[in-house]
C-alpha positions, -999 to 999 in steps of 0.1 A, spaced: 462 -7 911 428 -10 907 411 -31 874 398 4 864 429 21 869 444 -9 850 417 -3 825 421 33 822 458 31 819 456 12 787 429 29 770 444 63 778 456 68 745 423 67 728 413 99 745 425 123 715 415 108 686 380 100 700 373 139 710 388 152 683 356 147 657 337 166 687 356 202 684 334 220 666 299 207 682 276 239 692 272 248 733 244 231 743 249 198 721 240 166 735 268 140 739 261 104 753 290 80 762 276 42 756 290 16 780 309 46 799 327 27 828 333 50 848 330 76 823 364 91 823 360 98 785 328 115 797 351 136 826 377 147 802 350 158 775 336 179 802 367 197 809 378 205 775 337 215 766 315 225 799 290 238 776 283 205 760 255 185 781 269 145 787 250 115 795 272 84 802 257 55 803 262 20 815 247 -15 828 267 -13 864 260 5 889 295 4 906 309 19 878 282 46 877 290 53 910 322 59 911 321 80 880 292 104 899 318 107 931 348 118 900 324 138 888 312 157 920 353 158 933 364 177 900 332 199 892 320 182 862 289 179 847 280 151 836 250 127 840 255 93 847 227 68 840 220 33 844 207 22 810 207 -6 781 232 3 747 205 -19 729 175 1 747 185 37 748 162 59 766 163 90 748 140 100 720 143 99 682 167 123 668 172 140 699 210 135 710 239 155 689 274 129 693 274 92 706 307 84 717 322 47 730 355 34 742 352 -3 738 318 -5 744 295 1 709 309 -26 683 328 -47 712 324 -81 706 306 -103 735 287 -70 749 252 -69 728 242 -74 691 259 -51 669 228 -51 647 206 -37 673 232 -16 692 240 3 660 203 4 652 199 24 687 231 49 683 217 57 650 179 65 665 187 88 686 210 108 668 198 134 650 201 140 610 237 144 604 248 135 642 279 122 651 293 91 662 329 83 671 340 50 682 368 29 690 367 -9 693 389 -42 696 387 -63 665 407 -91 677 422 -104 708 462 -97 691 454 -59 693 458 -55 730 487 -63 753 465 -79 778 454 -105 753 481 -104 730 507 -112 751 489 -129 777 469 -156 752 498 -172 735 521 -174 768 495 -193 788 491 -215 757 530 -218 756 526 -230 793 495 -251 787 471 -235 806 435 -244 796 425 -216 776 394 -211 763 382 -202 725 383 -164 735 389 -160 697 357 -170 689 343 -142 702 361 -118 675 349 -137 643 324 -112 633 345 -82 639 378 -95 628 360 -97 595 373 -72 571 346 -42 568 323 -60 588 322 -27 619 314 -8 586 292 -24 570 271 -28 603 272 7 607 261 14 571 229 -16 577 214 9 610 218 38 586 248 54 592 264 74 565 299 88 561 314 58 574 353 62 581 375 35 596 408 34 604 436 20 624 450 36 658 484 25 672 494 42 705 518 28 735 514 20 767 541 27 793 543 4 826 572 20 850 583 -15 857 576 -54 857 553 -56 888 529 -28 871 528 -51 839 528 -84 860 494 -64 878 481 -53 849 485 -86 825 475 -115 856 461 -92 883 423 -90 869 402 -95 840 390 -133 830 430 -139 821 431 -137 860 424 -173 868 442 -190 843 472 -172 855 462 -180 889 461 -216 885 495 -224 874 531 -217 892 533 -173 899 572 -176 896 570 -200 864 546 -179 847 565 -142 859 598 -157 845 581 -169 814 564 -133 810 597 -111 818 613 -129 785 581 -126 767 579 -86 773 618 -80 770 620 -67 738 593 -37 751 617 -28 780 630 4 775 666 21 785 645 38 823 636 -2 831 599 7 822 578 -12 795 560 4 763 537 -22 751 516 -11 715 481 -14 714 459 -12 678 420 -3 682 397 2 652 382 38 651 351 48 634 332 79 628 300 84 607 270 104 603 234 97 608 
C-alpha cells in the first residue's frame, strides 16, 4: 500500500463530520481545501455537491498531481493549485468554506498565527471554516502505538513531542482562531476506528513510511514485529483484523 493510501486509510473517518457543516452552502459557493494531499476530501465534496466550485490546495506537486489524474478518472471538478496556506492567493472576502484535514492548525506545518490570519481573509463575512487537527502525538495509532514501543526497545527517538506543545495546550486551537478573527468558535473531540484486515496491513502502515520509518528500520524487523503483535493484541478483533481508535480535534467557526 502506498503512504497515501496508508494516509487515506486512517483519516477516512474524518470525512462525515468535516462535510457535514457544508450541507446547506448555496450552488455556486466557493470551497477551498488547505494542505489538500491529494485532495480526496476535495473528490468526495465534489460528489456529494457538483455545484459547489473547489480549490484544493497544497505545497507538493506530486500530490497535486495525482489528485488532478483522480479527478479527471471520476469526473470531478475540482481545481487543484500549488499554493502557500500562509500566502493564499485568493482575494479578501471572496471564498464561502475553508476546509482542512490535518493540514490548518497541524503542528510543524506553518505558523498558526499567520495561517489562521489567511483562512480568515479570504473568507467572507460569516464564512465557514471546518477543521480537523492532531493535538498530540497519543491521538493517532501511528504515533501512539509506534512512540512508546520504539522507546520500550530503545530506539533513538527524537523529541517529536515537542512539536505538540502549543496545540496540546488546552484552548490554545481556539483561542488562535478567535486572535485572526474568527467567531463562533466550536471545538470538540472526534473518536472514530480504524480497521486493518490483518497484521502485515498494520505492520505497513505503523513501520512502512512516515519519519517512524527509519527508526523502525534500524533495529531487528522480527524483534520489533513480535514486540508490535503484543502491543496491538488487545485491538484484534474475532475476523483476525485490527480496529485501532484514533481522536482528532474538530473545529468550526465563522468569519
Amino acid at each position: 500500500m502506498t503512504d497515501q493510501a496508508n494516509i487515506l486509510r486512517l483519516l477516512a473517518g474524518l470525512v462525515d463530520p468535516l462535510l457535514a457543516p457544508l450541507e446547506h452552502l448555496p450552488a455556486g459557493a466557493q470551497v477551498v481545501q488547505i494542505a489538500c494531499g491529494t485532495g480526496q476530501l476535495s473528490l468526495e465534496l465534489s460528489r456529494r455537491r457538483p455545484d459547489l466550485r473547489i480549490t484544493a490546495i497544497d505545497l507538493n506537486p506530486a500530490v497535486l498531481a495525482v489528485g488532478r489524474a483522480d479527478a479527471a478518472e471520476a469526473g470531478l471538478k475540482v481545481d487543484f493549485r500549488r499554493m502557500n496556506m500562509t500566502g493564499l492567493e485568493f482575494d479578501d472576502g471572496s471564498v464561502d468554506a475553508v476546509i482542512s484535514r490535518m493540514g490548518l492548525l497541524l503542528s510543524g506545518l506553518a505558523s498558526f498565527e499567520e495561517s489562521s490570519q489567511e483562512a480568515a481573509r479570504v473568507l467572507r463575512p460569516q464564512g465557514l471554516l471546518s477543521i480537523a487537527t492532531w493535538t498530540d502525538l497519543a491521538s493517532s495509532p501511528y504515533t501512539g502505538v509506534g512512540l512508546p514501543l520504539l522507546r520500550e526497545l530503545q530506539a533513538p527517538v527524537p523529541d517529536f513531542e515537542g512539536l505538540f506543545a502549543e496545540s496540546s495546550r488546552p484552548g490554545a486551537l481556539e483561542d488562535h482562531l478567535a486572535q485572526a478573527g474568527f467567531r463562533e468558535v466550536e471545538a470538540s473531540w472526534f473518536r472514530w476506528e480504524t480497521e486493518y484486515p490483518d497484521f502485515d496491513a498494520w505492520w505497513d502502515f505503523a513501520a512502512g513510511f512516515g519519519p517512524l520509518q527509519p527508526l523502525y528500520a534500524a533495529l531487528d524487523e522480527q524483534l520489533v514485529r513480535a514486540a508490535m503483535s503484543e502491543q496491538i493484541s488487545r485491538y484484534r478483533t474475532s475476523s483476525g483484523s485490527y480496529r485501532l481508535p484514533a481522536t482528532a480535534r474538530l473545529l468550526t467557526a465563522r468569519a
